[in-house]
C-alpha positions in Angstrom: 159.6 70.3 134.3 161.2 67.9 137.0 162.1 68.0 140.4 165.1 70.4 139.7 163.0 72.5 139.0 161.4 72.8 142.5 162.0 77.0 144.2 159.2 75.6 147.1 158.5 72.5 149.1 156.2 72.1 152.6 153.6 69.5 154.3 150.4 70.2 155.4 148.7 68.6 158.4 144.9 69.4 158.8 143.3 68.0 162.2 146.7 65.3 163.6 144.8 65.4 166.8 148.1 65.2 168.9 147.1 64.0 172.8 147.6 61.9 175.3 145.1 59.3 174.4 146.0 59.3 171.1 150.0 59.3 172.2 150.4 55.6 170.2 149.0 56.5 167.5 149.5 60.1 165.9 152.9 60.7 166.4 153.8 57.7 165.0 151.7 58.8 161.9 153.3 62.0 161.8 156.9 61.0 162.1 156.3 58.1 158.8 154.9 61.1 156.9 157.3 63.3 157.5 160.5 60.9 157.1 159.1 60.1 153.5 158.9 63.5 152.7 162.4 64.4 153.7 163.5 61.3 151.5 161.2 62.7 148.6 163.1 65.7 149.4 166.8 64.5 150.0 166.2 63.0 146.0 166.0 66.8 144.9 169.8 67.8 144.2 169.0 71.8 143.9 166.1 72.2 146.1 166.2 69.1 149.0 164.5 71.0 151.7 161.3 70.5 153.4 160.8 74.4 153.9 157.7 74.5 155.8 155.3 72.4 157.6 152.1 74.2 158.2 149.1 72.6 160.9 145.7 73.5 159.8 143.7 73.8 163.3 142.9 70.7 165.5 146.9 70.3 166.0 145.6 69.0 170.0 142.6 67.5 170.5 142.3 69.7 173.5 144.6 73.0 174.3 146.2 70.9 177.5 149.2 72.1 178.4 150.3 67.9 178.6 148.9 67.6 174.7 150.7 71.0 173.6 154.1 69.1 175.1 153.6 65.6 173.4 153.2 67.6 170.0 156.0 70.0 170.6 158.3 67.1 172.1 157.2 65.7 168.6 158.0 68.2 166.3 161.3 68.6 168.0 162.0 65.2 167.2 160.7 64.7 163.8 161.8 68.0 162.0 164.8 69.1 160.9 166.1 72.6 161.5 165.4 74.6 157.8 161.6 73.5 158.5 159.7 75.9 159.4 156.7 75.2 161.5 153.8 77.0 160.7 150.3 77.0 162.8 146.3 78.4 162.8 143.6 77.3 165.5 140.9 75.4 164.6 138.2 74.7 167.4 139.8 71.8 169.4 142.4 74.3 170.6 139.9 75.9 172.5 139.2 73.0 174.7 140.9 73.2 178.2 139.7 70.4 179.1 142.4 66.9 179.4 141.3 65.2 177.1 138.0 64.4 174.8 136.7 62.3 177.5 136.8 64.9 180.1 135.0 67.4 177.7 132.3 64.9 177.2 131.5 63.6 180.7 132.3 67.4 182.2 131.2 69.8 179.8 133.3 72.0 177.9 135.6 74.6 179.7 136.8 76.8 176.6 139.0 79.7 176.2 138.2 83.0 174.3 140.5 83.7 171.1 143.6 85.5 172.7 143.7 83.3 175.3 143.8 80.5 173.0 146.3 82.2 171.2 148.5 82.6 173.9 148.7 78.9 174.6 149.5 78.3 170.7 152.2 81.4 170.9 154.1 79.9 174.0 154.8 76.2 172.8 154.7 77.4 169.0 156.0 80.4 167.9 152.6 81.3 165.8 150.3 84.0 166.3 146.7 84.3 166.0 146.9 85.4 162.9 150.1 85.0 160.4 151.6 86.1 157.1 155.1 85.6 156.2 157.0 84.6 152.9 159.1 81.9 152.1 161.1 81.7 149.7 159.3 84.5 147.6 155.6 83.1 148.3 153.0 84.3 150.7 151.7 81.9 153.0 148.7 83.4 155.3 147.2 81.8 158.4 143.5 82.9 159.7 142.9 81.1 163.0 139.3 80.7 163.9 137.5 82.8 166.5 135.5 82.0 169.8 132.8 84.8 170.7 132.2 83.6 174.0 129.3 85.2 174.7 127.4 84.5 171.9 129.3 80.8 171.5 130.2 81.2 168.0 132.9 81.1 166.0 133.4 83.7 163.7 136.3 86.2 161.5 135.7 89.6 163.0 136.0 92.7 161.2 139.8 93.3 162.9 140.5 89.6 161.2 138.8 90.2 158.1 140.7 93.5 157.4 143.6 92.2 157.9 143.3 89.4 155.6 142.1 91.7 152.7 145.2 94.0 153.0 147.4 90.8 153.6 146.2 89.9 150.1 146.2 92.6 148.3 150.4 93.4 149.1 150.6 90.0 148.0 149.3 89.9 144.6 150.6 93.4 144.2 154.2 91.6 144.8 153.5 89.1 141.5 149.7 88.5 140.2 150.7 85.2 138.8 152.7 83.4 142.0 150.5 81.4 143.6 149.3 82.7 147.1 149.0 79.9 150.3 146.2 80.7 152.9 145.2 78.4 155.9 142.3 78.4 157.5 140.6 75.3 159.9 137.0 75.1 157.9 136.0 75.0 154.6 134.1 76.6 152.3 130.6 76.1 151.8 129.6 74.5 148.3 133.2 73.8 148.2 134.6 70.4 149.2 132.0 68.5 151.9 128.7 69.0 151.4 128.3 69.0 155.4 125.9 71.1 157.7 128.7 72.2 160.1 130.3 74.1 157.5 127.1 75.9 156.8 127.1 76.8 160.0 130.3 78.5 160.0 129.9 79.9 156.7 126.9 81.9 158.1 128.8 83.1 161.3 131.4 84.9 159.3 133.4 83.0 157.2 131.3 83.6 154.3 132.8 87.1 154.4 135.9 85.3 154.2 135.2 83.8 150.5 134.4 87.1 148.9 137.3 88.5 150.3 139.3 85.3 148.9 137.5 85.5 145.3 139.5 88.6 144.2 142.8 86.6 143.7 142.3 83.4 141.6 146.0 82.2 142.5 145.1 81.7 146.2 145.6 77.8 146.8 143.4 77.7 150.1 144.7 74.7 152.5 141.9 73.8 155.0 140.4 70.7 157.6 138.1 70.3 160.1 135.7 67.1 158.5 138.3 64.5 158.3 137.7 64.1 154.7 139.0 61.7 152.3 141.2 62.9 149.8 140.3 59.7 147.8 137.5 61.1 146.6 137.8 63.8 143.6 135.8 66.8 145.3 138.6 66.8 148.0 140.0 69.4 145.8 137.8 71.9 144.4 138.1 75.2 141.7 135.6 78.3 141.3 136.8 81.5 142.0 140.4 80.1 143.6 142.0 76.8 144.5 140.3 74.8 147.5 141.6 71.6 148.9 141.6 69.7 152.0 144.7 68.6 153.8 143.4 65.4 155.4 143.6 64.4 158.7 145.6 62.1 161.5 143.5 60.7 163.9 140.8 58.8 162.1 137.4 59.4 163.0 134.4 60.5 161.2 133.8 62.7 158.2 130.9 65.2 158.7 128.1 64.9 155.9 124.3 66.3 155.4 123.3 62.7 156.9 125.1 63.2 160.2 128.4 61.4 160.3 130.2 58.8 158.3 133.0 56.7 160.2 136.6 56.9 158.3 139.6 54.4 158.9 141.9 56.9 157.4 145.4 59.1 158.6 145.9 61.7 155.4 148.3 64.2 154.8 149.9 66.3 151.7 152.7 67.7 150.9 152.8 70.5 148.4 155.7 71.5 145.8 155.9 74.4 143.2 158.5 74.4 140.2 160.0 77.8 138.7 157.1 78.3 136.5 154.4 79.1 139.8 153.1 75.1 138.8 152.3 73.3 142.0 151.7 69.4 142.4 149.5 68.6 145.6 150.8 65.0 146.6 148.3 63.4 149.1 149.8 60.4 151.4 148.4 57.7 153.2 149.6 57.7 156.6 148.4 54.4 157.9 149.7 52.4 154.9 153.1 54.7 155.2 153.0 55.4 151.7 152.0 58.2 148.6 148.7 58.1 147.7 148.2 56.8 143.5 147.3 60.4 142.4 148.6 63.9 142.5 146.7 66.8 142.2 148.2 69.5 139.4 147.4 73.0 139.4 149.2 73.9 136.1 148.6 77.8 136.3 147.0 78.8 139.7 146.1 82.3 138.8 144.2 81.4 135.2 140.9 80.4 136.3 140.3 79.1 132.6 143.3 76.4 133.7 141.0 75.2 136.6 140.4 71.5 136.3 139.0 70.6 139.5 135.9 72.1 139.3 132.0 71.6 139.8 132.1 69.8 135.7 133.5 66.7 137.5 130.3 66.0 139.1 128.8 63.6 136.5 127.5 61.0 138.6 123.6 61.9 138.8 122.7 58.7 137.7 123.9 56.0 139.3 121.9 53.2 140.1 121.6 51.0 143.4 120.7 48.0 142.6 117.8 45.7 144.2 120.0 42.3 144.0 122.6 43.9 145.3 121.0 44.9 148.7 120.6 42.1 151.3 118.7 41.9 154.6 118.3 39.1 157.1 117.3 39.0 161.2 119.9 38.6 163.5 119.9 38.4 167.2 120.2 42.1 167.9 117.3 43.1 164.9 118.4 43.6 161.6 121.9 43.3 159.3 122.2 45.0 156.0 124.3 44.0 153.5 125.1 46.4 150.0 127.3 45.2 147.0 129.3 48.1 146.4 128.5 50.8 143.5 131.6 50.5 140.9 130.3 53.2 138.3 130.7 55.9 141.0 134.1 56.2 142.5 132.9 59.2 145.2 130.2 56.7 146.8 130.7 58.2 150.4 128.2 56.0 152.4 125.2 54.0 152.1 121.9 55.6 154.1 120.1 52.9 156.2 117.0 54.3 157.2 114.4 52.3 159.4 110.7 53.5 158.8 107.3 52.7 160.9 104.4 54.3 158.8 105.4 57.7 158.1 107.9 57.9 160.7 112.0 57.3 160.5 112.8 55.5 163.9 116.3 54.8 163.2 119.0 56.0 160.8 122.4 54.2 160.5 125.4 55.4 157.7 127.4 52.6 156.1 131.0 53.4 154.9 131.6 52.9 151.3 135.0 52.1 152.8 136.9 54.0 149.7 139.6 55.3 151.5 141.0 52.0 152.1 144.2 50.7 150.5 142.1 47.4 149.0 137.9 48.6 149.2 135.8 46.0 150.0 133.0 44.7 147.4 130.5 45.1 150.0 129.4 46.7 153.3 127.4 46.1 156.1 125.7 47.5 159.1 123.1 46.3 161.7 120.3 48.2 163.2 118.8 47.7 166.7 115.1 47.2 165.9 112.1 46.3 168.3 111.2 42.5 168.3 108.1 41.7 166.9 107.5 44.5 164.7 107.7 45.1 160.9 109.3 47.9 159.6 110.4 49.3 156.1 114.1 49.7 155.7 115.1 52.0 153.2 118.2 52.0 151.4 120.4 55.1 149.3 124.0 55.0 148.3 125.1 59.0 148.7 128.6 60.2 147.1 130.2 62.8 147.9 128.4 65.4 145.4 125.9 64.7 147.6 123.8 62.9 144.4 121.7 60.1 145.7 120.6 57.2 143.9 117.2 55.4 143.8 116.2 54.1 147.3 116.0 50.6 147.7 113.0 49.4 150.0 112.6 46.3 151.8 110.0 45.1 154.6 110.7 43.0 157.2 109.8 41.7 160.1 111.8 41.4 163.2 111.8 38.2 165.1 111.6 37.7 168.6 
């Protein structure tokens, strides 16, 4: 097969954050992403078309009517007219508040699900909920849920329904094409091994995965923890195809530990050939080019095809090592310095955690840094620590399996 052979071709944006404050930065991301794709494109004599481009919640870091028109104003710029544009809400569209800044020194002022759907509907096109085909294959878009008055988010019954009958015409059309669904969080014991999406998983969307488990040629497309798609669990295979679509603003990924700073703009764009293959290519949208890997999903409805699946998780053993952790005083308490682990690619962050007898006082996450173009060979943090006191630092490289090495301990004592 080659690019000829090509019957379907789209982008997907998880999390671009479009908004005011970010006005410099995002569009700009989104614009170099998309013009290489329609070169990528343009190359492909029988099929040069860019047929969809699909937004995986967090579009606006706020549903502002001011951040609504920056993206719009945006896409009406950027995309040509056969593209299609595509759209679910995640949680940021819930916001009415101006910005992130607002939100945080005000409180938050959110909307309730149709109301938030409205907003998306006027400047978009895209309902609360949509399934539509094109070019012969089903692409299905679950927006989140806000129950105000319990604050959760959630799929209700009405939503959940509707996605089970959506899927079912659909693999009753062809049980072998590959079905696209959309949806702002992951799955739990999925891709990120975060807390957040345990949370949503209880509060309805695990409902969501048994529905999903029925069609093994669903290719699920999905955001919300800005995570790397350097590392290999980005993508993930059990019961149907997982995988995250990056992210535009860079910010932090969520993990058990809390929160791990990223300096990272991600994107993918997704093709499928004549014979239902698909090839997931991720791109780096800071360094304006394709990422050195492409994910291949040779025969999405044969589970026994899955490649990308919990097997790849062989790094239970590795090894931090004493030598290569370093810590000296410096005026504002403590810096700590790692030598990165080599033998695990998927080393996420370094745990820092400051201890006084039993207690854990402070706890600080140092970046691995792997999602940069040229990784560093080592990392570093410092910790605010009490003058005059001696306290027991320890330290645990964490990958994104969420396997932990041995903890490497160190006393010291803080100077005045």
């Amino acid at each position: 097969m080659n690019s000829d052979d090509t019957v379907l071709r789209f982008a997907a944006f998880a999390d671009a954050h479009f908004s005011v404050a970010n006005k410099d930065t995002v569009p700009a991301r989104f614009e170099g992403a998309m013009k290489a794709f329609y070169a990528m494109a343009d190359d492909d004599k029988t099929h040069p078309f860019i047929d969809a481009v699909a937004f995986v919640g967090d579009f606006v870091d706020t549903g502002y009517s001011d951040n609504y028109e920056l993206f719009t104003d945006c896409l009406n710029k950027t995309l040509r007219d056969d593209t299609k544009v595509l759209a679910c809400l995640g949680n940021h569209e819930y916001y009415l508040n101006k910005d992130m800044t607002d939100l945080i020194n005000n409180g938050i002022k959110i909307l309730d699900s149709h109301d938030a759907a409205d907003i998306m509907t006027k400047y978009l096109g895209a309902e609360l909920d949509t399934s539509v085909s094109i070019n012969g294959f089903r692409f299905i878009l679950s927006s989140l849920r806000y129950d105000i008055r319990n604050g959760k988010y959630w799929n209700d019954v009405e939503n959940l329904d509707w996605l089970a009958s959506e899927l079912e015409k659909a693999a009753k059309e062809d049980t072998k094409r590959p079905i696209f669904t959309f949806a702002h969080v992951t799955f739990d014991k999925t891709i990120a091994k975060a807390v957040h999406n345990q949370y949503f998983f209880d509060h309805g969307f695990g409902a969501v995965y048994d529905i999903y488990k029925k069609y093994p040629q669903i290719i699920n497309l999905t955001g919300h923890d800005h995570y790397p798609l350097n590392l290999e669990n980005a993508i993930h295979q059990r019961d149907f195809t997982v995988l995250t679509a990056g992210h535009l603003q860079k910010g932090s990924v969520g993990v058990l530990d809390g929160t791990c700073g990223t300096e990272s703009s991600q994107c993918v764009l997704v093709e499928v050939k004549k014979d239902y293959s698909v090839t997931v290519r991720p791109y780096d949208a800071l360094n304006h080019c394709f990422m050195d890997k492409t994910w291949e999903i040779a025969e999405p409805s044969n589970k026994d095809s899955f490649i990308y699946t919990d097997e790849r998780n062989i790094y239970k053993d590795f090894l931090l090592n004493d030598a290569d952790v370093s810590v000296l005083n410096v005026d504002t308490g403590v810096e700590v310095s790692v030598k990165q682990i080599t033998q695990d690619p998927n080393v996420i962050y370094y745990k820092v955690s400051a201890v006084l007898g039993d207690e854990e006082v402070k706890k600080v996450l140092i970046p691995s840094k792997v999602w940069l173009k040229e990784v560093p060979d080592s990392v570093k943090t410092r910790l605010e620590l009490e003058a005059g006191v001696e306290y027991t630092l320890n330290i645990t490289a964490v990958d994104s399996f969420d396997n932990r090495s041995n903890t490497v301990n160190r006393k010291i004592l803080v100077k005045k």
